[in-house]
C-alpha positions in Angstrom: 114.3 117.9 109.5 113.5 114.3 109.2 114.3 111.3 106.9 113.3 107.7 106.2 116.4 105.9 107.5 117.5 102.2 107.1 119.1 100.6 109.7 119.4 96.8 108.2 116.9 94.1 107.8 113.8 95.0 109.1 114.8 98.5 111.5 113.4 100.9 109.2 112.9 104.4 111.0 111.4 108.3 110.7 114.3 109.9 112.6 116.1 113.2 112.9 118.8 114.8 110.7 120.9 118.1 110.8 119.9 120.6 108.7 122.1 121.5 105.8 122.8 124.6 103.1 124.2 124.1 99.9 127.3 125.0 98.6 128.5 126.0 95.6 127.7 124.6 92.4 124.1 122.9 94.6 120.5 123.8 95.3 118.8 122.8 98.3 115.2 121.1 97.7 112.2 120.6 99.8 111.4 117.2 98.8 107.0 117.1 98.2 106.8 113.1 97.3 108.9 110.0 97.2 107.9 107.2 95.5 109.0 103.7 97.1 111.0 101.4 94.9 111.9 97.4 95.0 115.1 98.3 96.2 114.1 100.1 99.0 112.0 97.2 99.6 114.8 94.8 99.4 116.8 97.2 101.6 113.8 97.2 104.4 113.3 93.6 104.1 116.3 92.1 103.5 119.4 94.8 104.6 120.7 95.2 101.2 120.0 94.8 97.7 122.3 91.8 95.9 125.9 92.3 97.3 125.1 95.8 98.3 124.6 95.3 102.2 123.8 97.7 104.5 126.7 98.9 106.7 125.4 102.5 108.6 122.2 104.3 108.6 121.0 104.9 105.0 118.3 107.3 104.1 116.2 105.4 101.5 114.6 106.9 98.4 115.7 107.9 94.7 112.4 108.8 92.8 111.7 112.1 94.7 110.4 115.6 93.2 110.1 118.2 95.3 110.6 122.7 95.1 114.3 124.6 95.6 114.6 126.0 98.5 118.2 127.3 98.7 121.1 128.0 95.8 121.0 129.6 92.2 117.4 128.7 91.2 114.5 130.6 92.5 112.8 129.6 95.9 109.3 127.5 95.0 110.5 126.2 91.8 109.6 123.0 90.7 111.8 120.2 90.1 112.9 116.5 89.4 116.2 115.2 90.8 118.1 113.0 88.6 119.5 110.5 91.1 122.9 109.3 89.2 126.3 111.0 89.3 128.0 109.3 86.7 132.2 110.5 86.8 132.1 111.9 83.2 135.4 110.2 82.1 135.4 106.3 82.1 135.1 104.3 78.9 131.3 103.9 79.4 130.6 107.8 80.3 132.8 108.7 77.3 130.8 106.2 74.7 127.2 107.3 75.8 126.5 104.9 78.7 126.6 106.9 81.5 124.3 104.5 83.0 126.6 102.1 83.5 129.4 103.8 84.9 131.4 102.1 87.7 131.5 104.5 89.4 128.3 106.3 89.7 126.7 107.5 92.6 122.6 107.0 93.2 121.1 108.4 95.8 120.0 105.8 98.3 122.7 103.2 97.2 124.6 101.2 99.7 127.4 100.7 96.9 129.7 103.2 98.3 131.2 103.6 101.6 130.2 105.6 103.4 126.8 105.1 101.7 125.5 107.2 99.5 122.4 108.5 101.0 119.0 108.8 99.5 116.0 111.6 99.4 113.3 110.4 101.3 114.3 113.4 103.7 112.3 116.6 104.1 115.3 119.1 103.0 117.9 117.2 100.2 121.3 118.9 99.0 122.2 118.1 95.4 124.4 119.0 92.6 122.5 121.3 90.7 123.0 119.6 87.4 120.8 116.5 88.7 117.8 118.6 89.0 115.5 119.1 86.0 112.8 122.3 86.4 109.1 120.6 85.8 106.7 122.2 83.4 103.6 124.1 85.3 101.2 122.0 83.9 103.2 119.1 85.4 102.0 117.9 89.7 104.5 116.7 91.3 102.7 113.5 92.5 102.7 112.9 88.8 106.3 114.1 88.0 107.6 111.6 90.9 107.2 108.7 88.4 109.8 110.1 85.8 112.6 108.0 88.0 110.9 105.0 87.2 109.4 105.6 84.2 112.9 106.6 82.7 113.8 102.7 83.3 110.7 101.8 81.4 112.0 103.9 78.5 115.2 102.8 78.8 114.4 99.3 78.5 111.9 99.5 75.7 114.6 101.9 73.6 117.1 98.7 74.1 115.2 96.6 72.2 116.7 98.6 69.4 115.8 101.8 67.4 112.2 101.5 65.9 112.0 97.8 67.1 108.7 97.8 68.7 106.5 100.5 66.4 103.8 98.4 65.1 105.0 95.3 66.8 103.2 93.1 69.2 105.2 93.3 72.5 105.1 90.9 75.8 105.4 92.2 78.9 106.4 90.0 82.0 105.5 91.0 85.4 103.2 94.2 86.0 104.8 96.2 88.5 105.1 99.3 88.9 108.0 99.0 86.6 106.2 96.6 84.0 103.5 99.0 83.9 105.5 101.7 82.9 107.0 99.4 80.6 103.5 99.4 79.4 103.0 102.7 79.1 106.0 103.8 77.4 105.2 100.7 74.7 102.1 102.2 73.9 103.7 105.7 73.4 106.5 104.1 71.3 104.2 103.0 68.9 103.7 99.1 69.7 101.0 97.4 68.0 100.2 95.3 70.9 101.1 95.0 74.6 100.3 91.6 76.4 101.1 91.7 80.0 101.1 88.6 82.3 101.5 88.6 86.2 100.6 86.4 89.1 98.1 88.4 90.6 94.6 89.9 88.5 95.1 93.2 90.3 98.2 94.7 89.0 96.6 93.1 85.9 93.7 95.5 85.5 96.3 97.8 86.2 97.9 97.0 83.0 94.5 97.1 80.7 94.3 100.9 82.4 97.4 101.8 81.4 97.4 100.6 77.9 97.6 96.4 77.7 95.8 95.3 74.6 95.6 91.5 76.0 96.8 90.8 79.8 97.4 87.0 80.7 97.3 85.4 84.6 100.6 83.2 84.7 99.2 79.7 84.9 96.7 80.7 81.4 97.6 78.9 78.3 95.9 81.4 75.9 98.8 83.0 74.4 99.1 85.4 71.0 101.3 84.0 68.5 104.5 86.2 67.1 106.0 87.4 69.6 108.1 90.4 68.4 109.9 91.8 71.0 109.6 90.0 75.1 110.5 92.9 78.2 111.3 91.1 81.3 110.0 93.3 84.3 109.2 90.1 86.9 112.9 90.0 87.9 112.2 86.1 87.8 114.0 83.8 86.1 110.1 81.8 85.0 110.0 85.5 83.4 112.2 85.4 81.8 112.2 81.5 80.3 108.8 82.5 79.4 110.0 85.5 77.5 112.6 83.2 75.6 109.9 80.7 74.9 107.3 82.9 73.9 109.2 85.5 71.6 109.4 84.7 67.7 112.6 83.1 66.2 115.3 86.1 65.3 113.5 88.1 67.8 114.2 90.5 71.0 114.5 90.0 74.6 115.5 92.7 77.8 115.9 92.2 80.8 114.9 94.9 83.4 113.6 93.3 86.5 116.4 93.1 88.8 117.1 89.0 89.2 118.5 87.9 92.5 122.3 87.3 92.9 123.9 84.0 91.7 123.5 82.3 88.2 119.9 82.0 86.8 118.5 79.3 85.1 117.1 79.8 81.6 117.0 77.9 78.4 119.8 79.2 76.4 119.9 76.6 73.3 116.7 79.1 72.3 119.0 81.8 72.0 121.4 79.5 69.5 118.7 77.5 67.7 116.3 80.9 67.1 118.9 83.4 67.0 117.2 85.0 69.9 118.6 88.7 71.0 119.0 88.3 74.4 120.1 91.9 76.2 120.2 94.3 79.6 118.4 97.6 80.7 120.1 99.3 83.7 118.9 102.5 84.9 118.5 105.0 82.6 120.5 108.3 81.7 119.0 110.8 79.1 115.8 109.4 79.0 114.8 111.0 82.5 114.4 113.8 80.8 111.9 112.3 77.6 110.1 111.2 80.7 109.4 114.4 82.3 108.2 115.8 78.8 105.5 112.3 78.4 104.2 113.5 81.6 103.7 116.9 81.2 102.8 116.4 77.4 99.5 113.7 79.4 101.5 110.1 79.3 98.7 108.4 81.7 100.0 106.9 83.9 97.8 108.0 86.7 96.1 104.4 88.0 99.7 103.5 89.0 99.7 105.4 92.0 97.9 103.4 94.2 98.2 105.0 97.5 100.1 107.9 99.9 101.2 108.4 103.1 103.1 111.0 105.5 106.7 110.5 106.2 105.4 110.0 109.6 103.6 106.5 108.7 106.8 105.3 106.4 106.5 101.8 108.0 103.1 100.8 106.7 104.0 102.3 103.3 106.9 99.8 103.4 104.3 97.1 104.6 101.5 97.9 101.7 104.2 98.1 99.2 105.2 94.9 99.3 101.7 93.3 99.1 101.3 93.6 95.3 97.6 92.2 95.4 96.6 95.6 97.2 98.9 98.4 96.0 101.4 99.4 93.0 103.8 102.4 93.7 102.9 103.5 97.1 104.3 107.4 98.0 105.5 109.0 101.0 104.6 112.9 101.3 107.2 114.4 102.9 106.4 117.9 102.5 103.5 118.3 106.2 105.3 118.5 109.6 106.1 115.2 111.6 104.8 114.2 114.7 108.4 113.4 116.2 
């Protein structure tokens, strides 16, 4: 079988892997789709992702769907693979936040060593807790997006219980994961989502999806009241404007992933308007609530922007990154390879 393997900065390759059965308590899955996420970007681009550096071959990929092919379940059955192993027993896992357990394992994550390696491979062995069976009325091109759009629920449900039903909501950066954001805000009941970005296209992305108002960073036409601000940019101008722009006493997450070291950002607002100012990491329950939105017709469709065989992984690396051409771009690992 073959996999999309990271070598460091740059060497991404399709190459070879042994073949594998699973053992007991795991199912073997034929993996259909893989959706490409900013961290395997960073991990192409860059060798690592923050502190996490790349230090052997890595097989990328954590938002994969794909049909069992060995263990308990039947053959053919469709599933979802949730990527985190929390340990069950640390402070966090014990209180509820399994999503920030210390010591997790996530597929694709060059936090351990040996690495922990990914499911952008043809044939994946898991635990068989991780995997979720999809409804029938669910495609699996569809169900590949419940990785990511478990963040986006995540992050909108830290903003607190009921906090953005009827609300007017901003939205920074529209990403793949700030147009989930989107998505999930409209589903949760928000009044009004305004998203801003750099570019127009992931823009009109974001009036597909659900945006009420979408603003072109650089445009001085902003709504007043602010209720609730979700950083998705990953960008410390996000996230000033998210401060400046939210209503005094109100709410402010941070999802997007901001690069290592100390950011910038006015933090008297947060004394002088009582500002809430909190994280969303990963996700835990919530990756199931995701796979029922899908199946129950969350649309989310226009975010899929383009697919290609495991074969042509490179340029799906390449388009991804160009944001003024694609959103989440998929590799269909489920044909033959050319290899």
């Amino acid at each position: 079988m073959y996999a999309c393997v990271a070598h460091g900065a740059g060497d991404l390759r399709v190459e070879e892997r042994p073949d594998v059965a699973p053992g007991a308590g795991q199912v073997a899955v034929r993996i259909a789709y893989g959706g490409i996420c900013g961290s395997d970007l960073h991990y192409y681009h860059d060798g690592g992702v923050g502190d996490f550096r790349i230090r052997q071959p890595l097989v990328l990929g954590h938002e994969v769907v794909g049909r069992i092919s060995g263990g308990d379940l039947p053959a053919g059955t469709p599933v979802g693979i949730h990527p985190a192993t929390p340990c069950g027993s640390c402070p966090e896992c014990l209180q509820g936040q399994r999503n920030i357990c210390a010591y997790s394992n996530y597929l694709g994550s060059a936090a351990r060593d040996p690495h922990i390696q990914g499911g952008f491979v043809q044939e994946l062995i898991v635990r068989a807790d991780q995997v979720r069976v999809l409804p029938d009325e669910l495609a699996l091109r569809t169900a590949v997006l419940a990785e990511p759009l478990s963040v986006a629920i995540h992050a909108v449900r830290q903003a607190g219980e009921g906090a953005v039903d009827g609300k007017r909501v901003l939205v920074t950066g529209a990403g793949p994961i700030g147009l989930l954001v989107v998505a999930a805000l409209r589903q949760s009941g928000a009044r009004e989502v305004i998203a801003t970005d750099l570019q127009e296209a992931p823009l009109a992305l974001a009036r597909a999806v659900g945006a009420t108002h979408t603003i072109r960073v650089g445009e001085a036409d902003w709504p007043d009241a602010i209720d609730v601000a979700i950083e998705a940019s990953g960008t410390a101008g996000g996230l000033r404007t998210c401060l400046e722009r939210v209503r005094r006493g109100g709410t402010v997450v941070q999802v997007g992933s901001l690069p290592g070291g100390d950011t910038a950002f006015p933090g008297s607002l947060l004394m002088t308007r009582e500002l809430t100012l909190t994280g969303a990491f990963r996700f835990d329950h919530e990756f199931d609530t995701a796979i029922a939105w899908l199946a129950g017709g969350l649309y989310v469709d226009p975010i899929v922007t383009h697919t290609f065989p495991l074969d042509d992984a490179r340029a799906a690396f390449d388009l991804a990154t160009d944001r003024t051409v694609a959103s989440k771009v998929l590799l269909d690992l489920s044909g033959d390879t050319q290899r």
